[in-house]
C-alpha positions in Angstrom: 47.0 91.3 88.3 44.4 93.0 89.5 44.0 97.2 88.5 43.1 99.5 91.2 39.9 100.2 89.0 39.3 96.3 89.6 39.9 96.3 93.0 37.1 99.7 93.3 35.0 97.8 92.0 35.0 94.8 94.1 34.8 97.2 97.3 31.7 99.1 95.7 30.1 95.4 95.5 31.1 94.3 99.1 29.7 98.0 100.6 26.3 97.3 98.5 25.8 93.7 99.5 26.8 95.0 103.0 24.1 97.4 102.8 22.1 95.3 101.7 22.4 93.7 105.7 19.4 91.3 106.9 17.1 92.2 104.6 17.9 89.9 102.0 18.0 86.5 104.5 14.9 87.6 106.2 12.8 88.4 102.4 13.9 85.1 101.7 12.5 83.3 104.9 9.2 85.6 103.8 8.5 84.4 100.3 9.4 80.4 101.6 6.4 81.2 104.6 4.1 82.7 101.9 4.7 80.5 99.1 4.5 77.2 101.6 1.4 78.9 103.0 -0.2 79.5 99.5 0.4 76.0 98.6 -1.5 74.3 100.9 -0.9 71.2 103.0 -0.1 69.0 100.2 3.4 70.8 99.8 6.0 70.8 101.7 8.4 73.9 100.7 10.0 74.8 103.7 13.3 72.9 102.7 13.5 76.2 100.5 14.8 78.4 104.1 18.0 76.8 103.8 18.9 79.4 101.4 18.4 82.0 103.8 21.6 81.8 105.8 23.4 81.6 102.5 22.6 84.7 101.4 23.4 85.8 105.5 27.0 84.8 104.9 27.6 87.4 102.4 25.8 90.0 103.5 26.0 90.2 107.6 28.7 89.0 110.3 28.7 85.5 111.9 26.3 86.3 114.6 23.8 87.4 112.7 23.7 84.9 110.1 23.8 82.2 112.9 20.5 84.6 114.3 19.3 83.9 110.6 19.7 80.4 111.5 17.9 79.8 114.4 15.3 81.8 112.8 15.0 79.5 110.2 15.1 76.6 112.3 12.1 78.3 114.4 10.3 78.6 110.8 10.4 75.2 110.2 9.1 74.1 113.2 5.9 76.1 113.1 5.3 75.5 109.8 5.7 71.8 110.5 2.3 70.4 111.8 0.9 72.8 109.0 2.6 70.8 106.4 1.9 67.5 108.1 5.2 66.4 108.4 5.2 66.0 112.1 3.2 62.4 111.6 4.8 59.4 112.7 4.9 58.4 109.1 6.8 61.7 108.1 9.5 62.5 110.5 12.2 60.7 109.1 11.6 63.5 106.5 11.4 66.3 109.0 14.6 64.9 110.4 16.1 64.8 107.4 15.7 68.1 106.7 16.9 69.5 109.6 20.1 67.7 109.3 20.6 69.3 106.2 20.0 72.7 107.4 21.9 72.5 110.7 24.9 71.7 107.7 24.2 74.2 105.6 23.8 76.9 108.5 27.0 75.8 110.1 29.0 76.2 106.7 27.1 79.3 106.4 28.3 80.8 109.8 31.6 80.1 109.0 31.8 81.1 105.9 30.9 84.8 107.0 33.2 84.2 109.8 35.9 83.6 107.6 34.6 86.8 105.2 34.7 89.0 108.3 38.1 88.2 109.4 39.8 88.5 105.8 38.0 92.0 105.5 39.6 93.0 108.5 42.6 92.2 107.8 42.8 93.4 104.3 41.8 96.7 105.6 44.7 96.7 108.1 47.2 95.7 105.2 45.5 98.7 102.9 46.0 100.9 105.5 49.7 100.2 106.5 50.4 100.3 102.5 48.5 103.2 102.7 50.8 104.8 105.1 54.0 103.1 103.6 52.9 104.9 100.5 53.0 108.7 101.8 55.9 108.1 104.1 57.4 106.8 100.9 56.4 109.0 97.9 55.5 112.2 100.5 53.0 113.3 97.5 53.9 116.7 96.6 51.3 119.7 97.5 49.9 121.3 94.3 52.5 123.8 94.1 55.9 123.3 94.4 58.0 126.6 94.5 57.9 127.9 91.5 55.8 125.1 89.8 52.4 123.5 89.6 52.3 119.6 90.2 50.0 116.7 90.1 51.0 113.0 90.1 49.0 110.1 89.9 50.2 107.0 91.3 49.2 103.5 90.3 50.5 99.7 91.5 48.7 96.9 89.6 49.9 95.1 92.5 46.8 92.7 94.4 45.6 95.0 97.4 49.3 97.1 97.2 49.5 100.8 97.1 53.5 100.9 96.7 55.4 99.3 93.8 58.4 99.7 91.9 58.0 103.3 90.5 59.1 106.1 91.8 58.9 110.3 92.1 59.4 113.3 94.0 59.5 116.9 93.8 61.2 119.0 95.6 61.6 122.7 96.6 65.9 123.3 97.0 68.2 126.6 97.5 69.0 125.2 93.7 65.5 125.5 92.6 62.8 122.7 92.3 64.3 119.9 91.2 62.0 116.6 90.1 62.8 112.8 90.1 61.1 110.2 88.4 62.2 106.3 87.8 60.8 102.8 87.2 62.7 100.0 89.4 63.4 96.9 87.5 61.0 94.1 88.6 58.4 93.8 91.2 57.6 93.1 94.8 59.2 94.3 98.2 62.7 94.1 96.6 61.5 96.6 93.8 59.9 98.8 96.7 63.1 99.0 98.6 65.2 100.3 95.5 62.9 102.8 95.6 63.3 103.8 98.9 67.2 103.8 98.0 66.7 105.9 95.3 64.6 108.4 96.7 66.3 108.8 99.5 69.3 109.4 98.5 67.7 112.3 95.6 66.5 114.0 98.7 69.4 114.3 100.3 71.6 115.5 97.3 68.7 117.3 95.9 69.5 120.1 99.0 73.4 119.4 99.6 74.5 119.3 95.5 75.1 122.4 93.5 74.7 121.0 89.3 71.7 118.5 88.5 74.8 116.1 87.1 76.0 115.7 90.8 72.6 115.5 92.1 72.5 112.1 89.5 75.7 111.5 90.4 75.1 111.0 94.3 72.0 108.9 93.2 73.6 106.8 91.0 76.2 106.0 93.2 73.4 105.2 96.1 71.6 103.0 93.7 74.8 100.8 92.8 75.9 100.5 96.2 73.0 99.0 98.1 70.6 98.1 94.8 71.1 94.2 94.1 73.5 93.2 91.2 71.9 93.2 87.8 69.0 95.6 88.9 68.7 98.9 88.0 66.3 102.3 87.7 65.8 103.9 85.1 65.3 107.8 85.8 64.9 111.1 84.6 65.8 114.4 86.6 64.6 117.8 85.9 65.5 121.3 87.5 63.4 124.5 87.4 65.4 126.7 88.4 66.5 129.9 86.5 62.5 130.7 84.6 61.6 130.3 81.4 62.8 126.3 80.8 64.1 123.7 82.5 67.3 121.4 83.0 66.6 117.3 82.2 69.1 114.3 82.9 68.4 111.6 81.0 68.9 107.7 82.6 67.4 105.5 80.3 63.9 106.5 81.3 60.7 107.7 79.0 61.3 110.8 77.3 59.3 113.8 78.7 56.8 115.3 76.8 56.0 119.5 76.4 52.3 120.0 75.8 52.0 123.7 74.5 49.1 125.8 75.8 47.6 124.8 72.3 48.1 121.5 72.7 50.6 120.9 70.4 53.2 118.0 71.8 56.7 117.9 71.3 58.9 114.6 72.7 62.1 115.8 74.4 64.5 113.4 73.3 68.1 113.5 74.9 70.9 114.4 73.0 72.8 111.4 74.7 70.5 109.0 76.6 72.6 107.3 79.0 72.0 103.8 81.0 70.1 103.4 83.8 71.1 103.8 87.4 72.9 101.5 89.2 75.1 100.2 85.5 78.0 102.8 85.8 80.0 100.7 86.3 79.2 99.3 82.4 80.1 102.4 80.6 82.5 105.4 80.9 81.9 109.2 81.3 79.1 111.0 82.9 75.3 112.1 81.3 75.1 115.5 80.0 72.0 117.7 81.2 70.4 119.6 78.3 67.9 122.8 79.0 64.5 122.9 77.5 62.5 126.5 76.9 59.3 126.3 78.8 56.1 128.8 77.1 53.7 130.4 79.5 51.1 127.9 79.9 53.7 124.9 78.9 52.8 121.7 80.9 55.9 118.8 81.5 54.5 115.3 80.9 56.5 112.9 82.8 55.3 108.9 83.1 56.8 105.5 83.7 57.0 103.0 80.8 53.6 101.4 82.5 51.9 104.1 80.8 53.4 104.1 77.1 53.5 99.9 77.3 49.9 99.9 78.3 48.2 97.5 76.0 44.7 98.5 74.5 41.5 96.0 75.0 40.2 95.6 72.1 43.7 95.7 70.3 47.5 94.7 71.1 48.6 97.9 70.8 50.1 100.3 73.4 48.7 103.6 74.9 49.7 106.5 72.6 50.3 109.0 75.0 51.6 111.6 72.7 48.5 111.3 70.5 46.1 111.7 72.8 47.8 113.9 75.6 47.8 117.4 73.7 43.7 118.2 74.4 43.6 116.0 77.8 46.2 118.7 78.9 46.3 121.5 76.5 44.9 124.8 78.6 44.4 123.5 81.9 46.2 126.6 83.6 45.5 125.8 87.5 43.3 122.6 87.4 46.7 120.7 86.9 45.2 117.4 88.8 42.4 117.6 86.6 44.3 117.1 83.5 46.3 114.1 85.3 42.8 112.9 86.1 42.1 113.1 82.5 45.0 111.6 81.0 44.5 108.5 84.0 41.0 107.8 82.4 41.8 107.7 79.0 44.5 105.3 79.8 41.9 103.5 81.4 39.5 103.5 78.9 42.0 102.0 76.1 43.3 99.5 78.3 39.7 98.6 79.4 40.6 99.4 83.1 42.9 96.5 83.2 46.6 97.9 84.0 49.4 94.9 84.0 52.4 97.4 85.3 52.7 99.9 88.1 52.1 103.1 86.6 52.9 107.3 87.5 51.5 110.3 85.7 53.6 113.3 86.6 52.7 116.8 85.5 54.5 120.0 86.1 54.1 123.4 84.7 55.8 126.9 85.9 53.5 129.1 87.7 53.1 132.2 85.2 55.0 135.8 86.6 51.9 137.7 87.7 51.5 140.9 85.2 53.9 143.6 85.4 52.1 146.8 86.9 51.6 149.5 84.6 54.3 152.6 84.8 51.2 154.9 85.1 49.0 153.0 87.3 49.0 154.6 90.7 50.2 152.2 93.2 47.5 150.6 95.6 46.9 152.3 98.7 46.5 150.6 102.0 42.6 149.3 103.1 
């Protein structure tokens, strides 16, 4: 599958060869004129135009690679009595070569024909996964209620924006309350689990009291209208009294707490549960458990496409808690800039390749502004 660094890419080369317009055809219908020219009347070289409306098909529309054409059809004929080939003895050859380039020029029209359409319509399909995406996700604004957030979202999908993993943050009357989840498999059946999913965490995010029913509501949602034998594996967390937060724990990758140091601690569960959607396999209910948040604390939260990332120049996978502490460690209110960090050094060991759909979630509690001093006179109007 194809990376969105991939696919960047390719769209830088298609805007630089689109830049590049008629100038390339039209420089190479000048160097066949002057090098036919410098020859003499011994050589015949024109048959060399014929790779000016190739280069027209990649780098301008139909029309004006078929304008290319013509051109080079006009070229030929001027240059013809200067080469001689316009003797009775010779036009078989002349004709010959025309024939050829009438071929080549009608491939060539087409060809960009064809290139012009596609690139429309992959720009309509961006756009509408584009749009799916937000209406989907609805990216959350930097801050959240109490919290600081930024998220990067990946597919590895071919020209996709939307795949099977999911997140959300929300501002509630319960507090801000976060979902993220990875939807087994791929495709438009993975992208409307996720829709289930999140969905239903928005509506139960506002209407539910406890994190556990919050899970509860989704979990039921997932099992009811996700297909048999799928499942999501998610984690919930809840900022809401200060100074920590509450986690749920559905089979998904443990969070991580990056000190303002940079020193990493993984936040196992005491009881990791199964994923949604397989209640129905166990008994009893997850347990939340709180976690003590540090002023200048940062919550790491990712999908397993970031911890099974494999390396490029070895098989191993991304070891995100070896290498998030200093991407992270400090970064106060550039929050996306540290998601922005951690991305390219996820890119740089998988060697911009990524095989899985992939979300980088970071949250961190805005710090209580400083208390005012009991002897500081208080501020007067302006």
């Amino acid at each position: 599958m194809k990376s969105a660094w991939l696919r960047t890419v390719q769209r830088l080369e298609s805007d630089y060869l689109a830049r590049l317009g008629l100038s390339l055809p039209l420089v190479a219908l000048l160097i066949v004129i002057l090098a036919d020219v410098i020859a003499g009347r011994d050589h015949y070289l024109t048959p060399g135009i014929v790779a000016a409306p190739a280069l027209a098909a990649i780098t301008v529309d139909w029309r004006k690679t078929l304008l290319v054409s013509v051109l080079g059809v006009l070229v030929q004929g001027a240059l013809a009595p200067f080469d001689g080939v316009t003797r009775t003895a010779d036009k078989d050859v002349l004709f010959g070569q025309l024939y050829a380039y009438g071929l080549v020029s009608a491939f060539s029209v087409y060809i960009a024909w064809r290139r012009e359409t596609g690139a429309r319509a992959f720009t309509a399909i961006t756009s509408v996964a584009e749009a799916a995406q937000h209406a989907l996700m609805q990216p959350p604004a930097p801050r959240v209620g109490d919290v600081r957030v930024a998220a990067r979202y990946v597919s590895a999908a071919d020209a996709a924006q939307i795949g099977g993993d999911l997140y959300s943050v929300l501002e509630t009357p319960h507090g801000v309350r976060a979902l993220i989840g990875d939807v087994r498999g791929k495709g438009l059946a993975a992208v409307q689990s996720s829709a289930v999913a999140l969905g239903a965490f928005r509506e139960a995010a506002f209407d539910e009291g406890g994190l556990d029913r919050v899970a509860a509501r989704v979990d039921t949602s997932v099992g009811r209208h996700v297909g048999a034998g799928d499942f999501i594996t998610a984690l919930f967390a809840e900022f809401g009294d200060p100074g920590g937060v509450e986690l749920l724990h559905y089979g998904h990758v443990a969070p991580l707490r990056v000190s303002r140091e940079g020193e990493v601690e993984t936040l196992e569960p005491a009881e990791p549960w199964v994923p949604l959607g397989m209640a129905d396999m166990v008994q009893g209910t997850p347990t939340p458990w709180r976690v003590p948040l540090a002023p200048g604390d940062v919550l790491v939260l990712c999908t397993d496409g970031v911890i099974e990332a494999r390396g490029a120049r070895d098989p191993g996978f991304y070891p995100l808690a070896d290498r998030v502490g200093p991407l992270v460690a400090g970064s106060g209110p550039e929050l996306d800039a540290a998601v922005q960090r951690v991305y390219e050094d996820l890119l740089r060991h998988t060697g911009g390749s990524l095989s899985d759909d992939v979300v980088l979630l970071l949250i961190a509690p805005v710090p209580d502004p400083l208390p005012m001093h009991p002897q500081d006179p208080p501020l007067s109007p302006a």
